[in-house]
Backbone as a printed PyTorch tensor [residue, N CA C, xyz], in Angstrom:
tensor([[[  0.8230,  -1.1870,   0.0000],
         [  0.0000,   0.0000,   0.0000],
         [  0.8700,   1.2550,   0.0000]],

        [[  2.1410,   1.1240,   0.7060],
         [  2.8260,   2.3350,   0.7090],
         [  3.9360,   2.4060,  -0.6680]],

        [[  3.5730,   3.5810,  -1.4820],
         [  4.6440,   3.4820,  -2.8450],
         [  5.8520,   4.0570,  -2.7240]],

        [[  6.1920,   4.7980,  -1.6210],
         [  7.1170,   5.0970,  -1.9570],
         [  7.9980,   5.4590,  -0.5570]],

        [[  9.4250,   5.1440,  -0.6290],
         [  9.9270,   5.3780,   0.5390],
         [  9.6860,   6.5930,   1.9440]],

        [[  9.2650,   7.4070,   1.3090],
         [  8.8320,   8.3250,   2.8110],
         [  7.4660,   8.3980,   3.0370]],

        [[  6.9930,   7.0810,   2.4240],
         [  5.7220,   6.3820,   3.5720],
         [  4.5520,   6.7110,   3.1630]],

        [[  4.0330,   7.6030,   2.2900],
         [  3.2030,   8.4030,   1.7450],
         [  2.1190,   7.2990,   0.4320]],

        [[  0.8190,   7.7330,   0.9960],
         [ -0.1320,   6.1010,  -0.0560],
         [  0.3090,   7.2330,  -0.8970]],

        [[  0.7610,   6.0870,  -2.4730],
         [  0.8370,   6.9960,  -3.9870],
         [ -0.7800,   6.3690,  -4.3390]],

        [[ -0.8440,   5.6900,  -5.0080],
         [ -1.8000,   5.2190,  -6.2520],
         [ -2.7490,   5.0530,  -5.7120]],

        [[ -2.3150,   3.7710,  -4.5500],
         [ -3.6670,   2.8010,  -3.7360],
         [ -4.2550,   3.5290,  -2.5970]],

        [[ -4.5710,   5.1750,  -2.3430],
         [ -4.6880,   5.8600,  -1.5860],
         [ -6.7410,   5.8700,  -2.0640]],

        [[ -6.8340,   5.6160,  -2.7540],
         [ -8.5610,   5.3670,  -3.1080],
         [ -8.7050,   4.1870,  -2.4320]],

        [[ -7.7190,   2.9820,  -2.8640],
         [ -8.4180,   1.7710,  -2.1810],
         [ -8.4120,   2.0340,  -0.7040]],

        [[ -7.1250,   1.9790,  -0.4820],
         [ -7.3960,   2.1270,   1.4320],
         [ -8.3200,   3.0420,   2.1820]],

        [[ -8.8870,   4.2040,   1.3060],
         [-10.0930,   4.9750,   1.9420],
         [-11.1800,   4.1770,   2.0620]],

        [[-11.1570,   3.0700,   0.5930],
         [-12.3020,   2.4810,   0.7180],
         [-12.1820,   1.2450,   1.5650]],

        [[-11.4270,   0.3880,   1.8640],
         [-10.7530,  -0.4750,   2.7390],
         [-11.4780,   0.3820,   4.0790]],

        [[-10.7250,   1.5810,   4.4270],
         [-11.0730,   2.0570,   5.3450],
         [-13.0430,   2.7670,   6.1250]],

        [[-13.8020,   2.7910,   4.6580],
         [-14.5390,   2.8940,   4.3190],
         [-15.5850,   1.6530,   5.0440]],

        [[-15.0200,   0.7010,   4.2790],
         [-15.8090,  -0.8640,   4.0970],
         [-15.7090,  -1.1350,   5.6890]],

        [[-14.8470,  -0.8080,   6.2560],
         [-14.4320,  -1.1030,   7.9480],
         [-15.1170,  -0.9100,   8.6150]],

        [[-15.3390,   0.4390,   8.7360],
         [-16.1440,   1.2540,   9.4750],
         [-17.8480,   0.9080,   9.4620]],

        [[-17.8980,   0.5830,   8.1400],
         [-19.2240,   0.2460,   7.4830],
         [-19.6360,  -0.9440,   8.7160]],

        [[-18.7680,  -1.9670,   8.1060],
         [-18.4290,  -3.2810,   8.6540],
         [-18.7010,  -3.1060,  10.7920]],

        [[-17.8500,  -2.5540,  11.0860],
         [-18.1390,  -2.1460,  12.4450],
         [-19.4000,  -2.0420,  12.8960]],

        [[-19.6930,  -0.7250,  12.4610],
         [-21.5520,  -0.2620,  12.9910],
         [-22.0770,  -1.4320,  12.3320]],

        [[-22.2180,  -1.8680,  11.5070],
         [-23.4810,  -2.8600,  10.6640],
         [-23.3450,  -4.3490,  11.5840]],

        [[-22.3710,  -4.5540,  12.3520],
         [-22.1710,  -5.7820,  13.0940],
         [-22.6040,  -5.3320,  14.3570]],

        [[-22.5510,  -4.4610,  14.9610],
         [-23.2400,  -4.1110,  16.2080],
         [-24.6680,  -4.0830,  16.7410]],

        [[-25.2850,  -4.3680,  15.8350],
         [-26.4710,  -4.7480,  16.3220],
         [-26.8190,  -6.3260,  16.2820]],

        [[-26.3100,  -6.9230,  15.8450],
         [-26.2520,  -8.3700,  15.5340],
         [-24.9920,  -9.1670,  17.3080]],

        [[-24.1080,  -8.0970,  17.4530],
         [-23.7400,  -8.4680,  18.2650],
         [-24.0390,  -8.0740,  19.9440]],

        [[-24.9010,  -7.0860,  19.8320],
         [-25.6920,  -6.2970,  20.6530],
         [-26.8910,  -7.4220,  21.2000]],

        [[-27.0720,  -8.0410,  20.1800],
         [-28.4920,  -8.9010,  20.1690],
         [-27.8240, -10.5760,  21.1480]],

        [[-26.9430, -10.7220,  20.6290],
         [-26.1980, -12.1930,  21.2380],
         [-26.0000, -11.7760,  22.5420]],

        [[-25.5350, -10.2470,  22.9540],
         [-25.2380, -10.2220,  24.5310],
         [-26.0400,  -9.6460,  24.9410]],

        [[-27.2120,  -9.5720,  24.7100],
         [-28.8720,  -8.9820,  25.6770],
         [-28.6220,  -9.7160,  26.9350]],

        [[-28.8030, -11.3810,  26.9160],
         [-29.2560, -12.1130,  27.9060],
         [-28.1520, -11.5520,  29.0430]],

        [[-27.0000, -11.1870,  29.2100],
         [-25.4610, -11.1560,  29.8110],
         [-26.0130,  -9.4840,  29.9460]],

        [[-26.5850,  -8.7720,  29.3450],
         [-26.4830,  -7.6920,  29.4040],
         [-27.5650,  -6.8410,  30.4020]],

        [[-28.5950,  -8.0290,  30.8660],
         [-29.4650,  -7.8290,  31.4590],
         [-29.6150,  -8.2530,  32.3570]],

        [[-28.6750,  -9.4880,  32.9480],
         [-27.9600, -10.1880,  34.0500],
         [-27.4130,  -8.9190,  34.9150]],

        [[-26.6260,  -8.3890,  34.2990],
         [-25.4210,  -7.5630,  34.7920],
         [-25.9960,  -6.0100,  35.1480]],

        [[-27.2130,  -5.8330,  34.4970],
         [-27.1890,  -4.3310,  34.7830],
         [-28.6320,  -4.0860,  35.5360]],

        [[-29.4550,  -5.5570,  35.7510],
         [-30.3810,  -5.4780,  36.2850],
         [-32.1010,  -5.3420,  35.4720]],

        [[-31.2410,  -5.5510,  34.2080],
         [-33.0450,  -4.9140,  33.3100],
         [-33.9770,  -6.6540,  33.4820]],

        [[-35.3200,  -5.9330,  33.0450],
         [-36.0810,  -7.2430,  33.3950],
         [-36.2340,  -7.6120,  31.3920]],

        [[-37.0610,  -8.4530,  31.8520],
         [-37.0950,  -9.1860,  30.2180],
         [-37.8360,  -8.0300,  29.3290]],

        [[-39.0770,  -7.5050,  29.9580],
         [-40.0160,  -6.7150,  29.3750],
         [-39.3230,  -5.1650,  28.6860]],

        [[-37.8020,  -5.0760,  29.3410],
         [-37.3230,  -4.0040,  28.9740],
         [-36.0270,  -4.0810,  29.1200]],

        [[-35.5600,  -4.9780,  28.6130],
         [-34.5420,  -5.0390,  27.6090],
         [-34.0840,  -5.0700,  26.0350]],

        [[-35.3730,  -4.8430,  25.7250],
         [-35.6870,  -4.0120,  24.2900],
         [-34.7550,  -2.5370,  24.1160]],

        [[-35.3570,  -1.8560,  25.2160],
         [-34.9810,  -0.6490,  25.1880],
         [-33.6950,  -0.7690,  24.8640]],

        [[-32.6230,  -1.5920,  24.6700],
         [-31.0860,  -1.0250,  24.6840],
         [-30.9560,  -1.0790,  23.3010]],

        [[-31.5330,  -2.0810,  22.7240],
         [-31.7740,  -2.4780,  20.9950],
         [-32.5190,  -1.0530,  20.3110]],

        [[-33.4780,  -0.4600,  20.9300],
         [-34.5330,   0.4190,  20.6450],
         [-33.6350,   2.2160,  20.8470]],

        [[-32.7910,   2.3600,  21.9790],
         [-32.4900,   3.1490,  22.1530],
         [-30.9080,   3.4800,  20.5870]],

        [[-30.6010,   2.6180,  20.1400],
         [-29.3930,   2.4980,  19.3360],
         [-30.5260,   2.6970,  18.0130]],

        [[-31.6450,   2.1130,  17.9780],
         [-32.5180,   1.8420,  16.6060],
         [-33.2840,   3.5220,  16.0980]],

        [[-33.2670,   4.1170,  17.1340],
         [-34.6320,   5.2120,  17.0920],
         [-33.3110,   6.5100,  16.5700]],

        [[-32.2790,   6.8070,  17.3520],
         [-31.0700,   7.4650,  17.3060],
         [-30.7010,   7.3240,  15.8040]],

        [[-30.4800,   6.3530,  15.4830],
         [-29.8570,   5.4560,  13.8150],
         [-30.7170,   6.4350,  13.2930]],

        [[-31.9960,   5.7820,  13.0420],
         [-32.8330,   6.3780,  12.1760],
         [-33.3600,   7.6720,  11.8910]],

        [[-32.9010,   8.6970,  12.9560],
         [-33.3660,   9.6020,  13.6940],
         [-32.5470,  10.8270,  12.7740]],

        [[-31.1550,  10.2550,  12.9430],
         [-30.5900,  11.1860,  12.6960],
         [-30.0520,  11.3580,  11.1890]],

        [[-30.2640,   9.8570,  10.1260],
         [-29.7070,   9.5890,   9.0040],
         [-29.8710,  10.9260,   7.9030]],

        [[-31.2740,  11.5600,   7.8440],
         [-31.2700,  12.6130,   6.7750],
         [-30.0170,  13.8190,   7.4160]],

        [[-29.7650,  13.9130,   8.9450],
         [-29.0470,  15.0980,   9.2390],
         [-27.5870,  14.7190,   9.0770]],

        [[-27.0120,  13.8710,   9.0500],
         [-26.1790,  13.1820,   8.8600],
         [-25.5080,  13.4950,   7.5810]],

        [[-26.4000,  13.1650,   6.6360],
         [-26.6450,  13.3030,   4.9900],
         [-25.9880,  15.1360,   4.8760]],

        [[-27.0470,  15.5840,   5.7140],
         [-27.0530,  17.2130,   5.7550],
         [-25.9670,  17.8570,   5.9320]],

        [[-25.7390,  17.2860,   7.1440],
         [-24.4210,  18.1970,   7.3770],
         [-23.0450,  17.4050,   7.0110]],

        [[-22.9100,  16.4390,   6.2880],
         [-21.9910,  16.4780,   5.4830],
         [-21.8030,  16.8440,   3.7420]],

        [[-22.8100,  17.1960,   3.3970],
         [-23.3650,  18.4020,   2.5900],
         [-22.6840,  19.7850,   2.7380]],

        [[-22.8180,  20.2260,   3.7710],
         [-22.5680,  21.3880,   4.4150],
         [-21.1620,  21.4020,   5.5010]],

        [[-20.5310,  20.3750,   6.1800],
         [-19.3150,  20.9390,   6.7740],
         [-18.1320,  19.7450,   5.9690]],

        [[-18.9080,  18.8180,   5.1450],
         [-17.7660,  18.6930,   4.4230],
         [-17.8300,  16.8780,   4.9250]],

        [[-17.8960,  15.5850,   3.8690],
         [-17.4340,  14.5730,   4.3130],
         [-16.7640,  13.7650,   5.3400]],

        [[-15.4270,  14.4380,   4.7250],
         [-14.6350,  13.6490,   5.5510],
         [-14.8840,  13.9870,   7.2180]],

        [[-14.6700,  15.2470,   7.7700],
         [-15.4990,  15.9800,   8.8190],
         [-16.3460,  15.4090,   9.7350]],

        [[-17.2480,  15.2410,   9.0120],
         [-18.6310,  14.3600,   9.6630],
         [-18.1260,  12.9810,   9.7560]],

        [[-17.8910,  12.1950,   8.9270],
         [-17.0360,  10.8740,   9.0280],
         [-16.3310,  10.6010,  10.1130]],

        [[-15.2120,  11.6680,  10.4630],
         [-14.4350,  11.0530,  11.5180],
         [-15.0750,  11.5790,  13.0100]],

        [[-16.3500,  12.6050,  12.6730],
         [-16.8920,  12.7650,  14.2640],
         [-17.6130,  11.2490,  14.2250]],

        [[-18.5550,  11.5140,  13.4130],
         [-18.9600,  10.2910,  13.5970],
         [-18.7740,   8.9310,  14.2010]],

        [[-17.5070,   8.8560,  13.5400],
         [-16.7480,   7.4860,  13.9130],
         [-16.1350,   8.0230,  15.8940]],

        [[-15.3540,   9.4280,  16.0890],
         [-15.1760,   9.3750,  16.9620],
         [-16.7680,   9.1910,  17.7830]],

        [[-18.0140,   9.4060,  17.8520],
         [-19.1850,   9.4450,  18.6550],
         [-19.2640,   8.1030,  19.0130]],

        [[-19.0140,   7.2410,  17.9820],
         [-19.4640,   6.2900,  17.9470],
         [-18.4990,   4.6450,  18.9960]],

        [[-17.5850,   5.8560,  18.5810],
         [-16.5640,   4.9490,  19.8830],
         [-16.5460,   5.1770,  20.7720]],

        [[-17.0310,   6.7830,  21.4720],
         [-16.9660,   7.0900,  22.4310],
         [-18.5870,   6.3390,  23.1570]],

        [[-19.1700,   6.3650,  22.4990],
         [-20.4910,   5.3280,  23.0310],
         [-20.2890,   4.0550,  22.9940]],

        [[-19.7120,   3.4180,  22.0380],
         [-19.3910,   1.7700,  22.1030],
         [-18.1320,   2.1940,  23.8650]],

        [[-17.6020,   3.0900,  23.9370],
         [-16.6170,   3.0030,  25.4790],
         [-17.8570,   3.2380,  26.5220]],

        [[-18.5280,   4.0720,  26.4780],
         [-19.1600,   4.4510,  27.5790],
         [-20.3210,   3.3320,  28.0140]],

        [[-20.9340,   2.7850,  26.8350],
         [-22.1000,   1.8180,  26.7810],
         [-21.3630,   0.3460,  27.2880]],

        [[-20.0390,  -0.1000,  27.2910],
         [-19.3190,  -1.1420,  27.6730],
         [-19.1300,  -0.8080,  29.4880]],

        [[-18.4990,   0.4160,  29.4530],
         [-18.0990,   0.8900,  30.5480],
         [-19.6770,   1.1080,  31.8200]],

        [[-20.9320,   1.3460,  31.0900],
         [-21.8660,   1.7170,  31.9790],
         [-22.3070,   0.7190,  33.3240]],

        [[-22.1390,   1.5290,  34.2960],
         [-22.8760,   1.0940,  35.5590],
         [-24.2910,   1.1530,  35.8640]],

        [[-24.9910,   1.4680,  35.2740],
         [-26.2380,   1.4760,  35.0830],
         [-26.9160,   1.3380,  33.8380]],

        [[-28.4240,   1.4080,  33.8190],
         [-29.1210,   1.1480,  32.7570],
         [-29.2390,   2.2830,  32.4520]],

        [[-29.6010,   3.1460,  32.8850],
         [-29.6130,   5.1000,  32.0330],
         [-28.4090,   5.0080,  31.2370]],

        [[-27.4150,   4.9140,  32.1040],
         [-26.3120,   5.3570,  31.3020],
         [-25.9780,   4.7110,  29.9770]],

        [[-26.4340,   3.1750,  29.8080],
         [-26.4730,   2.3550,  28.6160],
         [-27.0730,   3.0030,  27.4530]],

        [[-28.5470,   3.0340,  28.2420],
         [-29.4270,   4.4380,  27.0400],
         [-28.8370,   4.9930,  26.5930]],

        [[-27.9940,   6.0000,  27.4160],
         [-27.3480,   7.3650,  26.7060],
         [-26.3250,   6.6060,  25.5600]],

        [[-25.7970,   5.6560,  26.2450],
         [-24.6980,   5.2750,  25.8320],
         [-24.8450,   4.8020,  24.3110]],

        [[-26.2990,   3.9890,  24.1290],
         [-26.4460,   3.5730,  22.8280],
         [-27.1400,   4.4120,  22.1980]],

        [[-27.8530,   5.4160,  22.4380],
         [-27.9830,   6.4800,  21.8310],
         [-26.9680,   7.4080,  21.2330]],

        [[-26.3650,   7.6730,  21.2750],
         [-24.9730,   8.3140,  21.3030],
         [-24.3870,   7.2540,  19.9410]],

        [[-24.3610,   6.1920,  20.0340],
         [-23.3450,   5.3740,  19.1610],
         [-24.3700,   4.9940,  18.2280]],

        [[-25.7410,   5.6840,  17.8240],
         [-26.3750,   5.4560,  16.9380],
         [-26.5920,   6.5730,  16.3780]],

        [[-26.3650,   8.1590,  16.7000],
         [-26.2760,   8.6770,  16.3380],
         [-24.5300,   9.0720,  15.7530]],

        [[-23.3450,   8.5140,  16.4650],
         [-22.3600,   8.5440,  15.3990],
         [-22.1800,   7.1350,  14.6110]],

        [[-22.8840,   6.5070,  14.5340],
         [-23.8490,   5.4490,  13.6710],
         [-23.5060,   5.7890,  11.9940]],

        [[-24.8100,   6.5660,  12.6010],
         [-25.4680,   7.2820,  11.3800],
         [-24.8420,   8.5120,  10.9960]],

        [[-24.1670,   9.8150,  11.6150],
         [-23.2940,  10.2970,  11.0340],
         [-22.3010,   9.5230,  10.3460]],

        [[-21.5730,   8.9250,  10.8560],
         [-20.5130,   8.0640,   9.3270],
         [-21.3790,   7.2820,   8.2600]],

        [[-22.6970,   6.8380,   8.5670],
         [-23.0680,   6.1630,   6.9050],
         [-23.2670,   7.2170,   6.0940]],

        [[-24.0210,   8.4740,   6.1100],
         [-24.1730,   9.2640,   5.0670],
         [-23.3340,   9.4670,   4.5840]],

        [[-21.8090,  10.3460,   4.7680],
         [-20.8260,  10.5900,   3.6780],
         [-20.3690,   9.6770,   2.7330]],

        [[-20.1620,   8.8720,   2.3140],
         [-19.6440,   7.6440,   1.4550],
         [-20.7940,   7.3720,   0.5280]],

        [[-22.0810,   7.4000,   0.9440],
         [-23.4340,   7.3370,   0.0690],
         [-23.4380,   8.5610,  -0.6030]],

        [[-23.0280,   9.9480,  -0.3920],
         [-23.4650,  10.9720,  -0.9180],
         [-23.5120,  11.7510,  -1.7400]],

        [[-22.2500,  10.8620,  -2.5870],
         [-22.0760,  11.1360,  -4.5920],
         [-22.8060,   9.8540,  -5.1120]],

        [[-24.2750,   9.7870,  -5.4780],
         [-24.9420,   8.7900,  -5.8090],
         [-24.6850,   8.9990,  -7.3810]],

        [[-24.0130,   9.4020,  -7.7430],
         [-23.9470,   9.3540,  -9.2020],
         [-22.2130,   9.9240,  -9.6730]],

        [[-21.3230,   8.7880,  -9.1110],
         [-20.1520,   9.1580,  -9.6220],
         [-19.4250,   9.7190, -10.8830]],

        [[-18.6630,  10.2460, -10.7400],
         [-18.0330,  10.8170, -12.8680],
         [-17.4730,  10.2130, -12.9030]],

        [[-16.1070,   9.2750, -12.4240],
         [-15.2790,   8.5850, -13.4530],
         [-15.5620,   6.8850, -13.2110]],

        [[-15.2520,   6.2500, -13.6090],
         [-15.5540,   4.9240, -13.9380],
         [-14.9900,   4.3180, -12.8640]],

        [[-13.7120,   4.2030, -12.4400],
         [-13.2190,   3.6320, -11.4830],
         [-14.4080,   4.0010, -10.0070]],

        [[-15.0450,   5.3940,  -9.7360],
         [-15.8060,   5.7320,  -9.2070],
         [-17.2740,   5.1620,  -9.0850]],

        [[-17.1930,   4.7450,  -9.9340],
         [-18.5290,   4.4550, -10.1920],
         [-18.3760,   2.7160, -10.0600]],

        [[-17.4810,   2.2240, -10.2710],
         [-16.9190,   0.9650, -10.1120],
         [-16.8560,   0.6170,  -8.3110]],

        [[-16.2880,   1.5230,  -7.7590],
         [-15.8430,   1.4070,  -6.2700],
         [-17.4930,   1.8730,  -5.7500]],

        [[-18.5100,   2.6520,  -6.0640],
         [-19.5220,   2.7170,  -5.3610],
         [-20.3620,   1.1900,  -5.6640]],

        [[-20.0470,   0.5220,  -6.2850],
         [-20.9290,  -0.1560,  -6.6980],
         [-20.6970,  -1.5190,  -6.0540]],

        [[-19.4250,  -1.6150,  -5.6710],
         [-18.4710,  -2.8200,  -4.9460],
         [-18.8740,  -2.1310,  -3.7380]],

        [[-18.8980,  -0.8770,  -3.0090],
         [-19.7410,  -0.4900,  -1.9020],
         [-20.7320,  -0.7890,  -1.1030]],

        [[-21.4090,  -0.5550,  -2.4910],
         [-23.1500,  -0.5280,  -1.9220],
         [-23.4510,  -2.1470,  -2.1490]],

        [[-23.1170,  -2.7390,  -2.8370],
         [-23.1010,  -4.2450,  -2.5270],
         [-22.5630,  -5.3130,  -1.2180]],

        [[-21.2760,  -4.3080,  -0.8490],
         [-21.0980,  -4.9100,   0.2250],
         [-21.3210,  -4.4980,   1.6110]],

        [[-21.9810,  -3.6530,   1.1780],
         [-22.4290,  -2.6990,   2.8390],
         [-23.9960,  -4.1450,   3.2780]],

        [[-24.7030,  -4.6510,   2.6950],
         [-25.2030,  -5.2810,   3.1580],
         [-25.6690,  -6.6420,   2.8020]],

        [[-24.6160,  -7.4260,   3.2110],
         [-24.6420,  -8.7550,   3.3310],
         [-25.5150,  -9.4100,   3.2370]],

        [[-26.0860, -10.6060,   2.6850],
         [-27.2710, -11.4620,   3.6330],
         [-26.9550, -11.9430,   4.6380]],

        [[-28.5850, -10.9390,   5.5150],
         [-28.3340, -10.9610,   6.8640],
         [-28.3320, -12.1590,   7.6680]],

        [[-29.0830, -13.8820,   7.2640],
         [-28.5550, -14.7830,   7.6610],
         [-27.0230, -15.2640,   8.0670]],

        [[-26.3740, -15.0690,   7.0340],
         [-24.9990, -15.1720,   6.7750],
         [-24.3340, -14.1630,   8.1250]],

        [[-24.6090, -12.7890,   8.0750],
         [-24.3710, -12.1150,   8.8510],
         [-24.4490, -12.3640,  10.1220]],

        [[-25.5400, -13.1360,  10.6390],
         [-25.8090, -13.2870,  12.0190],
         [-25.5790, -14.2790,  12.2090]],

        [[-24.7230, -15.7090,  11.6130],
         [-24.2960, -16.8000,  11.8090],
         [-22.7960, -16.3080,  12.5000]],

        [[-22.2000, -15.8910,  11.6810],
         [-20.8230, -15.3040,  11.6880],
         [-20.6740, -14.7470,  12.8920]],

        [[-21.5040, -13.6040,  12.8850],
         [-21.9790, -12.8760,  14.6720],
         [-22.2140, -13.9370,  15.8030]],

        [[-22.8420, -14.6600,  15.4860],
         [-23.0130, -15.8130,  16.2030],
         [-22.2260, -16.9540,  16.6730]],

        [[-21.2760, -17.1440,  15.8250],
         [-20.2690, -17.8270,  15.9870],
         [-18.8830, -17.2970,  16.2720]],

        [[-18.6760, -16.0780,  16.3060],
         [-17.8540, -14.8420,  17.2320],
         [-18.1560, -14.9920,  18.4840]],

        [[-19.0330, -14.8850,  18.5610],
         [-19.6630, -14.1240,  20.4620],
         [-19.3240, -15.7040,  20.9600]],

        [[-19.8960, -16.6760,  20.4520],
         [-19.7100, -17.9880,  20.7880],
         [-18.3160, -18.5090,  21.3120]],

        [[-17.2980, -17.8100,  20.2900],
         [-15.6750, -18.1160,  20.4870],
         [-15.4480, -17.4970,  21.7450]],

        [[-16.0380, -15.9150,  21.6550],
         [-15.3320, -15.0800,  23.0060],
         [-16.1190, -15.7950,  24.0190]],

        [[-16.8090, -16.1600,  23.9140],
         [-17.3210, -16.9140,  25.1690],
         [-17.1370, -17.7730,  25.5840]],

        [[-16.5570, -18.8230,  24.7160],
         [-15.5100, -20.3500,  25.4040],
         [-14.5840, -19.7250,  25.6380]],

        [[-13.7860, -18.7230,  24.5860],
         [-12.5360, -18.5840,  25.4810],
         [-12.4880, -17.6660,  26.9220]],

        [[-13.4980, -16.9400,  26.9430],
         [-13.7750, -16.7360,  28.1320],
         [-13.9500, -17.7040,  29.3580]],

        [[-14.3950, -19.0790,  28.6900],
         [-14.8770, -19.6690,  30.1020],
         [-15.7540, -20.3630,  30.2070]],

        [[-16.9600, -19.2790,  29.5700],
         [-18.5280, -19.3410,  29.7340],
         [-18.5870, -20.3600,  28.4730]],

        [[-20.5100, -20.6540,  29.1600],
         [-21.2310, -21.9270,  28.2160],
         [-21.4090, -20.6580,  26.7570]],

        [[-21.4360, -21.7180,  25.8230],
         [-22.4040, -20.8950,  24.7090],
         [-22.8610, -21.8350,  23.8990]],

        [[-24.2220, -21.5020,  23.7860],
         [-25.2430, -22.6030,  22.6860],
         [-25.7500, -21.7880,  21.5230]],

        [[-24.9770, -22.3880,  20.1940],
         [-25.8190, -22.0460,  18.7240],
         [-26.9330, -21.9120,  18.6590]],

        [[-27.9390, -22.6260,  19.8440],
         [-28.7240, -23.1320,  19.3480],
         [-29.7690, -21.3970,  19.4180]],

        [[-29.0260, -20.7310,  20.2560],
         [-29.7190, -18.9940,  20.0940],
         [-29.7730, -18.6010,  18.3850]],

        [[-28.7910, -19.2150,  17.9420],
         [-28.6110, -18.6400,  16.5990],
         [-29.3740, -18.6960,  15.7420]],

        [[-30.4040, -19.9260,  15.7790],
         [-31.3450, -20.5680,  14.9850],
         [-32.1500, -19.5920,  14.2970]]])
């Protein structure tokens, strides 16, 4: 990836945005799939009852959706890349705080927060829906194809992750959630 001795991407500086792109994508789009495998552990630990442990799924879902046209907007207006990396920073700073929470409020906030820098990083990368050069139009298209998987496939994979960290943790884990 690096062309030339003082370290600097020459050529492949499109791919690794999009590499870097596809990642990020990849990140948020697995978090709810893996959000979903640690409910039961997540409601053990922080005290929620069955009837409302929705809310942590709901509080990340309403945020997402909430904010996607402003998202769109203001990277329109302060500029892609900009919004992208708040985004991405919001979104870690809630995946820290929502890991880190001692309570159930604070989870709320917490997944609220990481659904709204969620959704700030998907809009920029969507927002030349009609590329000019070919290679462009080539790379949105290898994009938008792989931004969403079939979601079976997706939640096997998820499923069989959480499963690993959890033997090697120690703990039982049964596929049979996966079904």
């Amino acid at each position: 990836m690096l062309d030339s001795p003082s370290g600097r991407l020459g050529g492949n500086r499109q791919a690794a945005t999009l590499a870097l792109l596809a990642f990020a994508m990849l990140i948020v789009s697995l978090d709810q799939y893996i959000v979903v495998v640690a409910l039961p552990e997540i409601g053990r630990a922080l005290g929620y009852s069955v009837q409302t442990l929705q809310t942590v799924i709901s509080a990340y879902a309403v945020a997402s959706a909430g904010f996607l046209l402003l998202g769109g907007r203001a990277s329109d207006l302060l500029g892609r890349r900009r919004i992208f990396v708040s985004g991405l920073a919001l979104y870690a700073g809630g995946s820290l705080a929502g890991g880190l929470a001692p309570t159930p409020e604070v989870l709320l906030i917490a997944r609220a927060v990481q659904g709204l820098g969620g959704r700030l990083s998907f809009p920029p990368p969507w927002r030349s829906s009609t590329p000019r050069s070919r290679k462009a139009r080539s790379a949105t298209a290898h994009w938008r194809s792989g931004v969403a998987p079939e979601p079976r496939v997706s939640w096997w994979v998820c499923c069989l992750a959480a499963c690993s960290l959890r033997r090697w943790a120690g703990r039982q884990c049964s596929l049979s959630t996966c079904r």
